[in-house]
C-alpha positions as CSV (number, residue, x, y, z in Angstrom):
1,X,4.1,117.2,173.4
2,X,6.6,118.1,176.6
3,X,7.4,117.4,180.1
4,X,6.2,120.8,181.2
5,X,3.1,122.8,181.5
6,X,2.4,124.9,178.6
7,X,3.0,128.3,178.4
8,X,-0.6,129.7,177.0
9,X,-4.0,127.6,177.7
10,X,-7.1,128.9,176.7
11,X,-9.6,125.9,176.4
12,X,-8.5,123.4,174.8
13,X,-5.6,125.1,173.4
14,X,-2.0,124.7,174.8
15,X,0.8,126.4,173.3
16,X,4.7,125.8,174.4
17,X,7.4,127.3,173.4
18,X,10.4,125.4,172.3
19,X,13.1,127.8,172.2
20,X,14.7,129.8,169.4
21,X,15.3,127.7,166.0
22,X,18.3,129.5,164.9
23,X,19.9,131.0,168.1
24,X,23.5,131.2,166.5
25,X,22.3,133.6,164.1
26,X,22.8,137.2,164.2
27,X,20.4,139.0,161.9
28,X,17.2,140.5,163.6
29,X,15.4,138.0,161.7
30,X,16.5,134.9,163.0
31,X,16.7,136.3,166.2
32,X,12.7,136.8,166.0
33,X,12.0,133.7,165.4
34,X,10.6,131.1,168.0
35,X,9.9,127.2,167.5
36,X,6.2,126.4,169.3
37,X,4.6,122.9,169.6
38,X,0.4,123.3,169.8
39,X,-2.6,120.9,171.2
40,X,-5.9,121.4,170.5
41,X,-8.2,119.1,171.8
42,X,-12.0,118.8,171.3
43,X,-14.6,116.4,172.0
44,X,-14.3,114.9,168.7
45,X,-10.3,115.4,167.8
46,X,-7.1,116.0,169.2
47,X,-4.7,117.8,166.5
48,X,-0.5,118.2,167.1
49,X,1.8,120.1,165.5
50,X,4.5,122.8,165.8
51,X,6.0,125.6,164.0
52,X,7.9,128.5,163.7
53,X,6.5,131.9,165.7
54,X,7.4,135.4,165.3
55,X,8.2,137.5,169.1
56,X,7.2,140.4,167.2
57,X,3.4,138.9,166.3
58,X,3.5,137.7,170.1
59,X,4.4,141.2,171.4
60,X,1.5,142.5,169.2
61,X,-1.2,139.7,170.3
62,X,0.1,140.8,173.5
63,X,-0.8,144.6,173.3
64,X,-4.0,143.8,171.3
65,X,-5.4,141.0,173.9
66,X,-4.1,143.5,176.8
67,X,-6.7,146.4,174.9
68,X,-9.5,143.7,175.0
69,X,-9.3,142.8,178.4
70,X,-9.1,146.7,179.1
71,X,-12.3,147.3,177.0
72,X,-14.3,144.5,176.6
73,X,-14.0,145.5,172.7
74,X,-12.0,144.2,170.2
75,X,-10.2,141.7,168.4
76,X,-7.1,140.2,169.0
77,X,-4.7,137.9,166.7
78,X,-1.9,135.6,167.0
79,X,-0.3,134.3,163.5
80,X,2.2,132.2,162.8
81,X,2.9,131.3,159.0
82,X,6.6,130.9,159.0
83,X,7.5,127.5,158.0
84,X,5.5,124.5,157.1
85,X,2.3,125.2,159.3
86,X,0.2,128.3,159.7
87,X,-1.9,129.0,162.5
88,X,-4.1,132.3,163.0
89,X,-5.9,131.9,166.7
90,X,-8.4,135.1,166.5
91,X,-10.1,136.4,169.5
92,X,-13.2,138.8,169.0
93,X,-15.3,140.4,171.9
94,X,-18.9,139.9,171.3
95,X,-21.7,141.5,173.6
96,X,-22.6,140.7,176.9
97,X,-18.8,139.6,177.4
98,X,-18.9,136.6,175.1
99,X,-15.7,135.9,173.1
100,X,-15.3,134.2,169.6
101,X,-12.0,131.8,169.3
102,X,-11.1,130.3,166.0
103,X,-7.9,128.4,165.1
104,X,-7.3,127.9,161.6
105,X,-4.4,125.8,161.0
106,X,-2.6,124.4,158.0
107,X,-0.3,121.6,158.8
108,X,2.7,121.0,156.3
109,X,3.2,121.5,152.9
110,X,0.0,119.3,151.6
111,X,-2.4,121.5,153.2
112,X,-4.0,119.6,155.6
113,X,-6.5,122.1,157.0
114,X,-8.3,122.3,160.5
115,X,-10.8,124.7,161.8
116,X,-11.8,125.0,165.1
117,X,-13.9,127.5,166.6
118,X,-15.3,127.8,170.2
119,X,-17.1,129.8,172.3
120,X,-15.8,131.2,176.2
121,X,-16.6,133.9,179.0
122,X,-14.3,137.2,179.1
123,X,-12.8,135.9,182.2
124,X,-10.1,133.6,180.6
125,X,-9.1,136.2,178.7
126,X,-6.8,138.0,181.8
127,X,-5.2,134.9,182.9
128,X,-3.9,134.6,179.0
129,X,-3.2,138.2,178.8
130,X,-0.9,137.5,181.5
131,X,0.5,134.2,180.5
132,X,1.1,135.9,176.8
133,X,2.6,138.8,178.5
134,X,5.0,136.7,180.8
135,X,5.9,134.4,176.9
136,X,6.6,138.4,175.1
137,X,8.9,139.3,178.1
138,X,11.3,135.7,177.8
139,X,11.3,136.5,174.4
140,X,11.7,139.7,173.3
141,X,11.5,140.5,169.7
142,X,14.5,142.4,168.6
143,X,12.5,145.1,166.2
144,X,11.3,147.8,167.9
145,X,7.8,148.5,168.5
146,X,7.1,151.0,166.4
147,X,6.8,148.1,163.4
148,X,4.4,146.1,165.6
149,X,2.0,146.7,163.7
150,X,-1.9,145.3,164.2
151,X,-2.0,142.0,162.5
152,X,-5.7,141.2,160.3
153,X,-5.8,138.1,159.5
154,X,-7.1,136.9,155.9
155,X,-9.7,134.2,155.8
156,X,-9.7,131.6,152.6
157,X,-12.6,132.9,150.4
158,X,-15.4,130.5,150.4
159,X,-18.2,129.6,148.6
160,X,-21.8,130.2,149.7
161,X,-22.3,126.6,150.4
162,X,-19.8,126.5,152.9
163,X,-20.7,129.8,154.2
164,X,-24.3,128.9,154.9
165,X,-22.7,125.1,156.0
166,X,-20.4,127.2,158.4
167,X,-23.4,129.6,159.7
168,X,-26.0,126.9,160.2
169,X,-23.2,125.1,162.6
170,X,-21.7,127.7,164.6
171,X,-24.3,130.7,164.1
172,X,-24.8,133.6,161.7
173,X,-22.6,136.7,161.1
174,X,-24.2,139.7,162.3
175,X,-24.2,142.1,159.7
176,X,-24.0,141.5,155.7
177,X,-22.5,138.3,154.3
């Protein structure tokens, strides 16, 4: 994707930050707004793309992955759906210091969708608290934080097929389905 190192890892996930898209413009909003370029690579795949990033979402994944790392509790999201791609990267806690990762991306205009999910310890979760920190502070978003509000993500319905598909690969839902 570039020259340089990227500016969040976690796994196989490498996020860089391009720049700002529309840095002539005045408005708040286009001022928010940050280009990105993603790898994800598995055993299996390797999937490229980029897309268009609010530094308010970042400052908010920011202060909810900072809470996680504080309490070993929690869920943390990054979203991106301005554009032609959307990407939601969710982080949950799960007991004994376990964390959930899934990546849902849709990549143009045709839907093309990917969903990856994996599975890591609780200590790479302060080394991207700090590289997501460092990202929020080159990029400041120009709304104040007061509308940073926490960002849930919404997951495509799907049928019970694919549920029961989805559980028998990576693992049951605790709780009610």
């Amino acid at each position: 994707m570039t020259e340089r190192d990227p500016d969040l890892v976690l796994g196989g996930f490498c996020l860089w930050v391009i720049g700002k898209p529309y840095s002539d413009v005045e408005d708040d909003y286009g001022q928010d707004l940050l280009s990105f370029e993603i790898t994800v690579e598995t055993l299996w795949s390797t999937v490229r793309c980029g897309g268009t990033l609010s530094a308010a979402r970042l400052a908010g994944f920011s202060r909810d992955l900072a809470s996680i790392v504080d309490t070993l509790d929690g869920e943390a999201v990054l979203e991106a759906s301005e554009g032609g791609t959307v990407m939601v990267l969710t982080l949950t806690m799960r007991p004994l210091g376990h964390v959930d990762a899934v990546l849902a991306l849709r990549i143009g205009y045709d839907e093309e969708d990917h969903r990856i999910a994996w599975s890591l310890d609780q200590t790479y979760l302060a080394p991207l608290a700090r590289q997501v920190r460092m990202l929020a502070a080159a990029y400041p978003s120009p709304y104040p934080a007061s509308i940073l509000e926490r960002v849930k993500a919404f997951e495509p319905l799907r049928s019970g097929l694919a549920s029961r598909l989805l559980n028998a690969i990576f693992g049951a839902r605790t709780g009610p389905i």
